[in-house]
N, C-alpha and C positions, 0 to 999 in steps of 0.2 A: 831762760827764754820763755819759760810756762806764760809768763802773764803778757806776752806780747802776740800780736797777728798782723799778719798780711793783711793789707786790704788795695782794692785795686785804683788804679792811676792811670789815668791818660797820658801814656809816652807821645810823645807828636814834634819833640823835635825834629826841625827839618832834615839836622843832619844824622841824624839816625833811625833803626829801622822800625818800623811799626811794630806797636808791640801793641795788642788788641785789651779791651779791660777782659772778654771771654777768654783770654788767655790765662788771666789771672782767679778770676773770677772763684774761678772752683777749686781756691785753697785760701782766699779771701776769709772768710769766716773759720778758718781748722786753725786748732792751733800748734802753734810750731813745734812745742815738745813731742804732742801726737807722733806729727809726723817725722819726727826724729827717731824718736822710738820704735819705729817701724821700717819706714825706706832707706833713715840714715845709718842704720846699725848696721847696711850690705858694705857700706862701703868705709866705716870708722875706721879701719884697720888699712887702709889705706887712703883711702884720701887723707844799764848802760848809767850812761851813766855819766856825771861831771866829772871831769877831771883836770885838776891846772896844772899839775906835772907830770913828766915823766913815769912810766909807773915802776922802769928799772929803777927809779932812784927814791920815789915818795912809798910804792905801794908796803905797808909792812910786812904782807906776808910773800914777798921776794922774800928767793932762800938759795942760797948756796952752800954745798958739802963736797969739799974738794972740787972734785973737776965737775959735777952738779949744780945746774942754775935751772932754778925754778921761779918764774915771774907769771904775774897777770897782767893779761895785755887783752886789748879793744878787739872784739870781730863783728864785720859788719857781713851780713846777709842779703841777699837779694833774689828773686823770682824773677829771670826775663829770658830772652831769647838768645840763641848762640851770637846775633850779628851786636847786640844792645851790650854784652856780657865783653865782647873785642873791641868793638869802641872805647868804651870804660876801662879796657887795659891800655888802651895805646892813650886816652886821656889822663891816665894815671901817669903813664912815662913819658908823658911830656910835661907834664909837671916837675918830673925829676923825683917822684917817691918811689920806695924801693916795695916791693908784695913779697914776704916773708914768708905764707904759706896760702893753701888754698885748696878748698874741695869743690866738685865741681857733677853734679848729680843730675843727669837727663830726665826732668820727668814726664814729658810728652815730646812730639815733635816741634811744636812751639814755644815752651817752657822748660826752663833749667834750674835748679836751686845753687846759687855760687856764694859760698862761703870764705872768706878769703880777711889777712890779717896784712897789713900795712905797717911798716918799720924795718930797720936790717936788723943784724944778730946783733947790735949793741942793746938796741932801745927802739921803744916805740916813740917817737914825738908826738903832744899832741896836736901839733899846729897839721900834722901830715893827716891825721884821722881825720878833723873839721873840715881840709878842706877835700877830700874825698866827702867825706856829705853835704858841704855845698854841692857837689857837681851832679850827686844821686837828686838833692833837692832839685837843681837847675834844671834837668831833665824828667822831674816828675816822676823818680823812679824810689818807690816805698823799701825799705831798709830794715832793719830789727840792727840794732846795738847791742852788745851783749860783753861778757867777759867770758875771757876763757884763759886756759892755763897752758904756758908754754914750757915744756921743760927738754932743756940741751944735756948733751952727753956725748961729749968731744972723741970718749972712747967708749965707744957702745959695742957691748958684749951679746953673742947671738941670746936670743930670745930676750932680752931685754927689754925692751917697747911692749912684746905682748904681758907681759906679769905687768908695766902698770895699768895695760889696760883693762887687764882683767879684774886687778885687786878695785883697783875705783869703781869700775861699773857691778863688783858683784855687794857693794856699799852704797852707789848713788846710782843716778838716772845720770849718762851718758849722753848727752844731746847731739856732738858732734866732735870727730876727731880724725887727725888729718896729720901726715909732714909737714914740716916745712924745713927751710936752712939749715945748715948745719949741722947736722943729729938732732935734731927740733922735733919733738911732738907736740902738736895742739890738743888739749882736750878741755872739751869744757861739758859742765857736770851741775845738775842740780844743787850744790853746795861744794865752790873751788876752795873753799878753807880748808874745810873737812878731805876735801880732794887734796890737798898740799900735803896735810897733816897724811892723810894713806901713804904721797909719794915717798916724803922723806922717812917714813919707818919701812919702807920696801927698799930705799936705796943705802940711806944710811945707819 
């Protein structure tokens, strides 16, 4: 996410809520990893790219070890407000797409950074990603695309989640990391390969 920024957009549809460009304004030129490095590392431990297939099935470095599934999958980013942020959910499910995980970071009273992945515990589709960016695009609302790494663990053993999060972030930069379904963690890391390659010598 380093080489990507926010920049601000005039929200104005009618049927949602104003969302000011001063709202955005003042994180419009920072850039994302900054401030991942910083505000999002409170809350990791708790809370682009073409692609024509599936990435459970095309991505090479999916990896499974036993009852370990480790995949790269889409997350998409956003800066707006709490009412802009519940719209966009209830538009998402009426679509009928399922949101698999999701962080969700208050940075002013009028401003939220929401982070959030799209697919169920099989697979991410990518007809379901495009058209959740239609609907960001339809609305005027600016995005960052990114990969990030998901990894399940059906039988997850206490302290588990925190050893990987610690072995990868004390090797890479940590951008953002979060649950999601199933024993799911999302993490995504200045380098998800090299990030894979730490998980499976810490699992298997």
């Amino acid at each position: 996410m380093s080489d990507y920024y926010f920049s601000s957009c005039d929200y104005s549809n009618e049927s949602q809520s104003d969302f000011s460009n001063s709202d955005v304004s003042n994180f419009s030129n920072s850039n994302v990893s900054d401030f991942s490095n910083s505000s999002t590392s409170d809350f990791s431990n708790s809370s682009a790219s073409d692609f024509s297939n599936d990435f459970s099935s095309s991505n090479q470095d999916n990896f499974s070890c036993c009852d370990v599934s480790i995949e790269e999958r889409t997350q998409l980013s956003i800066i707006a407000n709490s009412d802009t942020i519940c719209d966009l959910l209830s538009e998402i499910a009426c679509k009928k797409i399922s949101l698999n995980g999701y962080s969700y970071l208050n940075l002013n009273d009028s401003c939220s950074l929401f982070n959030f992945v799209v697919g169920n515990n099989k697979r991410q589709n990518s007809k379901d990603v495009r058209t959740v960016e239609c609907i960001l695009d339809k609305w005027c609302i600016n995005y960052i695309e990114s990969k990030t790494i998901r990894v399940t663990l059906p039988n997850v053993k206490s302290g588990t989640f925190a050893k990987i999060y610690c072995a990868v972030s004390e090797n890479l930069d940590v951008f953002s990391s979060f649950f999601g379904e199933d024993n799911s963690l999302y993490i995504e890391t200045s380098d998800n390969c090299k990030a894979i390659k730490c998980i499976k010598s810490i699992l298997c």
